[in-house]
C-alpha positions as CSV (number, residue, x, y, z in Angstrom):
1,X,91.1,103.4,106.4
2,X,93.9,105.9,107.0
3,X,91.9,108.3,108.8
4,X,90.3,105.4,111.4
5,X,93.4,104.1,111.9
6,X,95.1,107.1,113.1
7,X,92.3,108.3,115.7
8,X,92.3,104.6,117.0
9,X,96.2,105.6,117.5
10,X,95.6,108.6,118.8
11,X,93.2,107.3,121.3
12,X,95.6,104.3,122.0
13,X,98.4,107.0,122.4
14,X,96.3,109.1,124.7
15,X,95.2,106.0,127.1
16,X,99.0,105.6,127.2
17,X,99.6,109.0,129.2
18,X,96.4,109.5,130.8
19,X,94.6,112.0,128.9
20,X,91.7,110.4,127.6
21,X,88.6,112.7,127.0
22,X,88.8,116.7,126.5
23,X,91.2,119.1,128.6
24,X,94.5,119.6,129.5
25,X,96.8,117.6,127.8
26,X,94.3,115.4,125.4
27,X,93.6,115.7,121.8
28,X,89.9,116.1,120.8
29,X,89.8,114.2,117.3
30,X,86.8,114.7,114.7
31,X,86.5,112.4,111.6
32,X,84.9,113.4,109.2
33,X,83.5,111.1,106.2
34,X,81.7,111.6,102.8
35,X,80.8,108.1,102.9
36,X,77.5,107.3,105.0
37,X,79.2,103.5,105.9
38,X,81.3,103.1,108.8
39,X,84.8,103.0,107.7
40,X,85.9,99.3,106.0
41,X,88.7,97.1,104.6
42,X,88.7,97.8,100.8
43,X,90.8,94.7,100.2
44,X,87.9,92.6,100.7
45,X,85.4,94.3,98.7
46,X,86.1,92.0,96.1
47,X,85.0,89.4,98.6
48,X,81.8,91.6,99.5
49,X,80.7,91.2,95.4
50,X,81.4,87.5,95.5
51,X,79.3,86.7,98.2
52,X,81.4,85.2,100.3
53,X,81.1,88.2,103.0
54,X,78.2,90.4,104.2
55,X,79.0,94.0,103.6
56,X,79.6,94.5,108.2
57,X,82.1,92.0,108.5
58,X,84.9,93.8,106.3
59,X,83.7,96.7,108.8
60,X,87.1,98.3,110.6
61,X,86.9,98.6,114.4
62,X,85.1,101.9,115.0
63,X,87.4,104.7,116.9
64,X,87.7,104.8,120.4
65,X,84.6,106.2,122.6
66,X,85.3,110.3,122.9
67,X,86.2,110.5,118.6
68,X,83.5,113.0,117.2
69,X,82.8,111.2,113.8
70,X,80.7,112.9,111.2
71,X,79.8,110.6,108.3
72,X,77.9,111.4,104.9
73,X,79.4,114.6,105.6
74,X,81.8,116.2,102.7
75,X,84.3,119.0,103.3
76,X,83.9,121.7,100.3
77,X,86.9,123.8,101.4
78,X,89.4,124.5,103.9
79,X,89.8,128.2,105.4
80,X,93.2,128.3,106.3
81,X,93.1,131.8,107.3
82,X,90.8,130.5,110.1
83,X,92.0,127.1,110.7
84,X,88.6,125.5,109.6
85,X,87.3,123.4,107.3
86,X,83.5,124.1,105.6
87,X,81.2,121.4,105.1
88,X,78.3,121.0,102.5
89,X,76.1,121.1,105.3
90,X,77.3,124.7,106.1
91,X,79.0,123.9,109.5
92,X,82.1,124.8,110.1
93,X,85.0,122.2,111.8
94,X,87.8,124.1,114.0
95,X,91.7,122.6,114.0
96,X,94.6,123.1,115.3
97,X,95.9,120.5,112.8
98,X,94.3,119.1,109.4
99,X,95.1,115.7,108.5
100,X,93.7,115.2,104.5
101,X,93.6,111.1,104.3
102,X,91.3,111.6,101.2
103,X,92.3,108.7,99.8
104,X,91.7,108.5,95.4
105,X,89.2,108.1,92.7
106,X,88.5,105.6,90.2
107,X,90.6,106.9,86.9
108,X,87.7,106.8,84.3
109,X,89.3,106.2,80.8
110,X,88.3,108.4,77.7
111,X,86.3,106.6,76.3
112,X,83.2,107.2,73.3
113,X,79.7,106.9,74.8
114,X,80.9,106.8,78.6
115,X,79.6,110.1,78.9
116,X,76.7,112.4,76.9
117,X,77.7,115.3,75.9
118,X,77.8,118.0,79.1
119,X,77.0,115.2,81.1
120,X,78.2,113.4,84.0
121,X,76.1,110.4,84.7
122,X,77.4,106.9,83.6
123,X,75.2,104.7,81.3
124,X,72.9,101.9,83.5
125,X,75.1,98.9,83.8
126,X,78.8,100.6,83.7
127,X,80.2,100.6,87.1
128,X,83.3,101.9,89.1
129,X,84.8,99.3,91.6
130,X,86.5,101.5,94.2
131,X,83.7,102.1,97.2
132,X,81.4,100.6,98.9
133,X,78.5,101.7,97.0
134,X,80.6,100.6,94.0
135,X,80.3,97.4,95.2
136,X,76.8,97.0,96.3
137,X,75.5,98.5,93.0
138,X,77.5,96.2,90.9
139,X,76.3,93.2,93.4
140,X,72.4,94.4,93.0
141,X,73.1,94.3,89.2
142,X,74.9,90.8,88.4
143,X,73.1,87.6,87.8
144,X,73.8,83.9,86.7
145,X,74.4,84.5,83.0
146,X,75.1,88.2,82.8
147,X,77.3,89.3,80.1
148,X,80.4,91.6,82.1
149,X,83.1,93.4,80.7
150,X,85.9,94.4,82.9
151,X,88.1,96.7,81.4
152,X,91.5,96.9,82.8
153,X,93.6,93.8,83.9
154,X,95.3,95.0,87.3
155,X,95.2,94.0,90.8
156,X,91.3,95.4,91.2
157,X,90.4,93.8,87.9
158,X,91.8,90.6,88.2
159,X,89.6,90.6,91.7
160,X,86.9,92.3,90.5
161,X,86.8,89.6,87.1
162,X,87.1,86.9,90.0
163,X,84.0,87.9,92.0
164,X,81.9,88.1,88.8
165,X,83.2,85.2,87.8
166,X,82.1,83.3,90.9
167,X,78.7,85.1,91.0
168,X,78.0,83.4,87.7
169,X,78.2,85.7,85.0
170,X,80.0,85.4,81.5
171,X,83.0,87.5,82.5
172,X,85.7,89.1,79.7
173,X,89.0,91.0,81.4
174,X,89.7,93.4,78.3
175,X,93.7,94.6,79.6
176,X,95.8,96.7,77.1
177,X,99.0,95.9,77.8
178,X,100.7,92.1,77.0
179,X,99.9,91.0,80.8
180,X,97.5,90.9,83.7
181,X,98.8,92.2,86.5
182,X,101.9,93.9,84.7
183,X,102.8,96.1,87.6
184,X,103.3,93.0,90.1
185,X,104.3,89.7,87.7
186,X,106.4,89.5,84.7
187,X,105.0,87.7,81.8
188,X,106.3,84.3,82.9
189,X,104.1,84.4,86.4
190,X,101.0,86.6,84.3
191,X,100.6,83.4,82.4
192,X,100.2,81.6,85.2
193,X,97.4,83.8,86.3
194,X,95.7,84.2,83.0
195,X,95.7,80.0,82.4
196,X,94.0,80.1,86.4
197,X,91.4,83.0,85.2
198,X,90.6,81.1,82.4
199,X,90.0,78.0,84.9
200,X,87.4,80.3,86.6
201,X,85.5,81.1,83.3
202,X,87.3,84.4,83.0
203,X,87.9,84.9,79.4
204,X,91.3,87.3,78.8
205,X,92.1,89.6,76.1
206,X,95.3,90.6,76.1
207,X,96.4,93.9,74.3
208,X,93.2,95.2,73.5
209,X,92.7,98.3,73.3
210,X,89.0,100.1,74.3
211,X,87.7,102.5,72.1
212,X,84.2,102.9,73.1
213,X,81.4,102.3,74.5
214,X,77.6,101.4,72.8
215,X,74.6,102.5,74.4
216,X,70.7,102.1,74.0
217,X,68.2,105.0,74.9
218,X,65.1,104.0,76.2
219,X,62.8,105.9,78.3
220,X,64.1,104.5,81.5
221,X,67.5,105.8,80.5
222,X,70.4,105.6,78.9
223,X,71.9,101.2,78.8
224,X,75.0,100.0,77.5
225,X,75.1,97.1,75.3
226,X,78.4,96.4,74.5
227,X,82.1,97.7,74.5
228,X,83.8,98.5,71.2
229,X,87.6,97.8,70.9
230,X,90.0,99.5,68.9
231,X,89.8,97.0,66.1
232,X,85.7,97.6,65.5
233,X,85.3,94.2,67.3
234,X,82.4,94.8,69.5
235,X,81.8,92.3,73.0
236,X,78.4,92.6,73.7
237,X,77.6,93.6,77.6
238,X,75.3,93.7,80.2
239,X,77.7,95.3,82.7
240,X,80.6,96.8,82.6
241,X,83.4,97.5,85.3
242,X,86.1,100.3,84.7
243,X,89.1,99.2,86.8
244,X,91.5,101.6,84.8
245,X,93.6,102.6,87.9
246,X,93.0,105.2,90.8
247,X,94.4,109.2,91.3
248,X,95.2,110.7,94.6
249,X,92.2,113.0,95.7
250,X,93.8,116.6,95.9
251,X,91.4,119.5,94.7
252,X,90.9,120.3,98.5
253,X,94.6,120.8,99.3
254,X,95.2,122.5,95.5
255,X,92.3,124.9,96.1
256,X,93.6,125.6,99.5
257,X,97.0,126.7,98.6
258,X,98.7,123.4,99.7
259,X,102.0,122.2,97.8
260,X,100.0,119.4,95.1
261,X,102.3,117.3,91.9
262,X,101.0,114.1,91.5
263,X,99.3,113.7,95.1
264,X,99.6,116.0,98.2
265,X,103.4,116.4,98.7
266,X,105.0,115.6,102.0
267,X,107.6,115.4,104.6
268,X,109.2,112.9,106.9
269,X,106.6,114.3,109.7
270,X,103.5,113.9,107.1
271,X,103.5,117.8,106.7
272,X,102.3,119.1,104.1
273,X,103.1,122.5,102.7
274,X,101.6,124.2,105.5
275,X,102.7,123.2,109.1
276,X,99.4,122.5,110.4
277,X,98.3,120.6,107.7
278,X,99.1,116.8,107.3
279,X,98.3,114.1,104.6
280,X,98.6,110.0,104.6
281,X,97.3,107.6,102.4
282,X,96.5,107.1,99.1
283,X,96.6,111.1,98.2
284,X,99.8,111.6,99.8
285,X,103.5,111.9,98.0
286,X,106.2,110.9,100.0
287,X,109.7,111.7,98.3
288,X,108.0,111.6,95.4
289,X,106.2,108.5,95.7
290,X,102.3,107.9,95.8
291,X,102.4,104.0,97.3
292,X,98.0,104.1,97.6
293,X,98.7,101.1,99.2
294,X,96.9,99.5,102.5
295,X,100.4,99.4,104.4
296,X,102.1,102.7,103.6
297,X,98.8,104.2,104.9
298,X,98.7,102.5,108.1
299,X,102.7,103.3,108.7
300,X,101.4,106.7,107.8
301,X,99.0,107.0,110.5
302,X,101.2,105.6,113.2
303,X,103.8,107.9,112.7
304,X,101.5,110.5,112.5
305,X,99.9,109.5,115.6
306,X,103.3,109.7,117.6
307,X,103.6,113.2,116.1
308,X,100.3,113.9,117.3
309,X,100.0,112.8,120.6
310,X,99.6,114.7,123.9
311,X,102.8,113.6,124.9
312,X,105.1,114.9,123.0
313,X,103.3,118.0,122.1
314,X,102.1,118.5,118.9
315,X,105.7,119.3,116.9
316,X,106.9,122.7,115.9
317,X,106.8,124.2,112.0
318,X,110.1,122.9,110.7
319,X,111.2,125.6,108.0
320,X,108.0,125.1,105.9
321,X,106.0,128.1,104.4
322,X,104.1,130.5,106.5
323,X,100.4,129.3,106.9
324,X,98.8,132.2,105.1
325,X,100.6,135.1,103.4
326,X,97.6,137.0,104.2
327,X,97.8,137.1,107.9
328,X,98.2,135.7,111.3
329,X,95.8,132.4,111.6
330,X,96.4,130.8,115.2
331,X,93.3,129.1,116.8
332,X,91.8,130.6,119.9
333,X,93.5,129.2,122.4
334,X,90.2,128.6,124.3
335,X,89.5,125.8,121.7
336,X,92.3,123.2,122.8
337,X,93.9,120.7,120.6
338,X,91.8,119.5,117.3
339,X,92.6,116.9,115.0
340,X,90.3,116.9,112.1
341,X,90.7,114.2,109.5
342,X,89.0,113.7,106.3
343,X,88.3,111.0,103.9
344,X,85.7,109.5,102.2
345,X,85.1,106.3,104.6
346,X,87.6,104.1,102.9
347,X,89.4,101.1,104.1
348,X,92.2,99.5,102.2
349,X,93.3,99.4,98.3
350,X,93.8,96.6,96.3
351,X,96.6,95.0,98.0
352,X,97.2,93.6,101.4
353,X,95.6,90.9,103.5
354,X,93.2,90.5,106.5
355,X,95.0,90.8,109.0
356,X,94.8,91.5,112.9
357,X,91.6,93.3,114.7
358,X,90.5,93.5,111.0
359,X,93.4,95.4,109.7
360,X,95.1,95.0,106.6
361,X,98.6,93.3,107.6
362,X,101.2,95.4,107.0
363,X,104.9,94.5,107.8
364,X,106.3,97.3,105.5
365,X,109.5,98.7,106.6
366,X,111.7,101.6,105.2
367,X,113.2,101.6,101.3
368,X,116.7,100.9,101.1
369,X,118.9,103.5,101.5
370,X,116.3,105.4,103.6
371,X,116.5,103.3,106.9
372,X,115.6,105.2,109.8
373,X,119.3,106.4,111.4
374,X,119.9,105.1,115.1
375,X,118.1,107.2,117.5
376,X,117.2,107.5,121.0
377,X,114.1,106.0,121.6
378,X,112.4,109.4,122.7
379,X,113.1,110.8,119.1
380,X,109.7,112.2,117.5
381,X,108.8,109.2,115.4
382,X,109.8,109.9,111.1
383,X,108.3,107.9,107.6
384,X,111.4,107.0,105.6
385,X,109.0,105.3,103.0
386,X,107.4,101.7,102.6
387,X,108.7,98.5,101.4
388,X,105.6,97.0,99.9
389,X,104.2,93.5,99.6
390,X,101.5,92.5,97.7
391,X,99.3,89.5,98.6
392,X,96.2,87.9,96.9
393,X,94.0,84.9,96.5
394,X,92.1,83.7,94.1
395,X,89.4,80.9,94.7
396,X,88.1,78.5,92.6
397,X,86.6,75.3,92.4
398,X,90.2,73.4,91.5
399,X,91.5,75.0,94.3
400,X,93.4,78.4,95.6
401,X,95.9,80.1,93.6
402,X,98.4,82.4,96.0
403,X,100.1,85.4,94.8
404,X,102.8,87.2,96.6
405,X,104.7,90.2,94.4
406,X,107.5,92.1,95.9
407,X,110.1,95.0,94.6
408,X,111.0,95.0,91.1
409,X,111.2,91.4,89.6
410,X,113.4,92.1,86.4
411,X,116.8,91.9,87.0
412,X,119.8,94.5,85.8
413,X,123.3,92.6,84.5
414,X,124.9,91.3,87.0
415,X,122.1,90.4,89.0
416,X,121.1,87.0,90.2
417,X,117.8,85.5,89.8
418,X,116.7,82.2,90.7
419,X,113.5,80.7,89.0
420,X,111.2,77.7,89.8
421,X,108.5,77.0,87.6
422,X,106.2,73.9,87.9
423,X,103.0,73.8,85.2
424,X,102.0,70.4,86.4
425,X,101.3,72.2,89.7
426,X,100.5,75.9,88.5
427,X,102.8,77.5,90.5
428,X,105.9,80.1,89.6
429,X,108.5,81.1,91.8
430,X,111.1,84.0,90.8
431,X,113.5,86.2,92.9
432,X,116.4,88.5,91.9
433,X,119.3,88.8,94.6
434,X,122.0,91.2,94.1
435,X,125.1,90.7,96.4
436,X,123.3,90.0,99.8
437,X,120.1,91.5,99.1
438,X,116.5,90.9,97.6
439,X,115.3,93.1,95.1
440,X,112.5,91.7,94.0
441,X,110.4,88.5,93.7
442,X,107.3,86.9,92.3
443,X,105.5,83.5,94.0
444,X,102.5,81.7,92.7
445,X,100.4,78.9,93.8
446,X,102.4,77.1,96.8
447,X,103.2,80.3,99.3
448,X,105.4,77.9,101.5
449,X,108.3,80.0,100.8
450,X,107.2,83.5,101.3
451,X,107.3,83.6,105.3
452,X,111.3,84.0,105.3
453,X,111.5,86.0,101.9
454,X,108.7,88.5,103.3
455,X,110.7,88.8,106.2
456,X,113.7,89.3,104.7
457,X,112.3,91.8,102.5
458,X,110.2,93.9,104.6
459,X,113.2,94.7,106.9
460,X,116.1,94.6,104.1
461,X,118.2,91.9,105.9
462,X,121.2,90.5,104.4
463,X,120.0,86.6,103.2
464,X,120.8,83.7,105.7
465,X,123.8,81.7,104.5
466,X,122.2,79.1,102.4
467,X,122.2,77.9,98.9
468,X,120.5,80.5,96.9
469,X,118.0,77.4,95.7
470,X,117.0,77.3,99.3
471,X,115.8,80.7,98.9
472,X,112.4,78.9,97.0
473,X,112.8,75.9,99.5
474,X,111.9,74.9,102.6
475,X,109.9,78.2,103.6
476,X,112.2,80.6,102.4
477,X,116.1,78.5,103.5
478,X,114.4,79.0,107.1
């Protein structure tokens, strides 16, 4: 999703000033895309496995007419001496600047029989849920009645529990720690959730710990039959979904040379340890932070495409490492300006919602304390970070439960927290103020309230005057 996004700003930049198409002035971009599908919204692949959308409509809007985009195509390596990137097909990509928009891979747990020994090919019925492909397999292979495991109790496997769920088959969510969703709701608002899973058919374990997986050989291959927990209990399986978490894709920029902790490490410009080389998206770190979350990514690419555009030129090394100890590097001039992004044709994580000309809403705006300083309006455009807001909906046939999780919902002393809780009408409402200020919040079921709290959150107002009650009131004390 990052790297579609910033060509279409790019090419919305370069309409702005004219310089649409190759020469003076213009910016020839080249996309390139290990994924054969055009690039797509992973929020709703979830939605994709449930049936309720055809694969094409959670389709992004393709780049602008004039973007060079090369899919099924992965990059092996980047020559920095040269200032080009090498493909597995052999050819060989020019830039003037790199933009890595990788994105992340599926963290596959340690588990006994996942893998045989030296090799690398899951067992028939054990699936990832992170691509396209993911989901299409793991669509081809469910049926009314199927016996699925999904092992890990996030944001992806809550959704990914919920599709299966709906598609018919006998679903158990296997989660470690003491609730779903423990990075978004405290236990209070998990509850919630797990008593609305459990509505669906979804049957939860709790603090269960996955040891292993059992397998049958046959001469078709290699099966799995069921998923052994820590205690020797063993749930017998037909499929199995490993939704243990993502990692920032970062063995091109760490072979390279480039700067690499937990994800690619950046600046305020999106630079990366070498001026001509830029990151965004899920395999970026920003001030330490991976976000790998649909709206960081987008505010990535927007910046980025202000930094990028014809007009102002693309922006000066700032005091960052040489390109290549080895020796001078600079493109032929002869070759104009490139942009060459690459990623594995990915559209949103987990998180988010479906939003305008089939984006992933955003509405993110700087952390506090990092606010972007008053500038003049010409300033080259900066990231100071994302505030992030997570949004989901679960279906099912009593109705739709609404989530909205934002900021850190546990509150220090001193803090004040106001709580609404309603079983009767499954819903949970929690936010912790300090002094003028949201820090956090939590709101199920009824999402009445979360137009002014997202606003006020998103662009750290101080809160309107108004009985803190109002806050869960009357759309927010609006």
């Amino acid at each position: 999703m990052a790297g579609t996004r910033l060509a279409q700003q790019l090419a919305a930049h370069a309409v702005g000033v004219g310089a649409v198409g190759v020469g003076a002035g213009s910016v020839e971009v080249t996309i390139i895309g290990e994924e054969p599908h055009p690039a797509y919204n992973r929020v709703l692949l979830a939605e994709v496995l449930a049936g309720r959308y055809a694969p094409e409509i959670i389709a992004l809007p393709a780049p602008a007419a004039g973007v060079r985009r090369l899919s099924g195509v992965q990059v092996v390596r980047i020559d920095r001496a040269t200032a080009e990137v090498v493909c597995d097909d052999g050819r060989r990509v020019p830039y003037d600047a790199l933009v890595l928009a990788t994105g992340s891979n599926p963290v596959l747990p340690p588990l006994r029989g996942l893998f045989e020994p030296d090799g690398q090919d899951l067992p028939d019925g054990v699936h990832a849920f992170r691509t396209m492909d993911d989901c299409l397999a793991l669509g081809a292979a469910v049926r009314p009645g199927a016996r699925a495991v999904v092992i890990g109790g996030g944001l992806l496997g809550v959704s990914a529990a919920r599709a299966l769920a709906q598609r018919g088959a006998q679903v158990v969510l296997a989660q470690q720690s003491e609730h779903l969703m423990e990075r978004q709701l405290d236990p209070g608002a998990s509850g919630v959730l797990r008593r609305h899973m459990a509505a669906l058919g979804v049957e939860v374990h709790t603090e269960c710990r996955v040891r292993g997986l059992r397998t049958r050989a046959t001469d078709a291959g290699r099966f799995v039959k069921a998923v052994e927990l820590a205690d020797g209990y063993a749930l017998e399986a037909d499929l199995v979904v490993l939704a243990c978490g993502v990692r920032p894709r970062v063995g091109l920029a760490r072979a390279a040379g480039v700067e690499v902790a937990r994800g690619i490490v950046i600046d305020d410009e999106l630079r990366t340890s070498d001026p001509r080389v830029f990151a965004i998206g899920d395999c970026a770190e920003h001030a330490g932070v991976v976000y790998g979350l649909a709206g960081a990514a987008q505010e990535q690419a927007d910046v980025l495409a202000g930094l990028l555009s014809p007009t102002p030129p693309l922006p000066e090394p700032m005091g960052l490492r040489p390109l290549d100890p080895h020796g001078d590097s600079a493109p032929d001039p002869a070759l104009g300006n490139r942009f060459v992004g690459n990623r594995s044709a990915e559209g949103a994580p987990p998180s988010g919602s479906w939003g305008r000309n089939g984006w992933a809403q955003t509405g993110h705006r700087a952390a506090p304390g990092n606010e972007t300083p008053p500038r003049d309006t010409d300033a080259a455009p900066r990231y100071h970070g994302t505030r992030t807001l997570t949004r989901l909906t679960l279906t099912s046939a009593s109705g739709p439960l609404d989530l909205a999780a934002f900021g850190n919902p546990t509150p220090a002393p001193g803090d004040d927290v106001i709580h609404l809780a309603d079983a009767t009408r499954n819903t949970y409402r929690k936010v912790v103020v300090r002094g003028d200020r949201l820090l956090g919040g939590i709101l199920l079921g009824d999402l009445g309230t979360v137009g002014a709290l997202a606003r006020t959150w998103e662009s750290d107002e101080p809160l309107p005057a108004t009985p803190l009650l109002h806050l869960l009131t009357n759309d927010g004390g609006s």
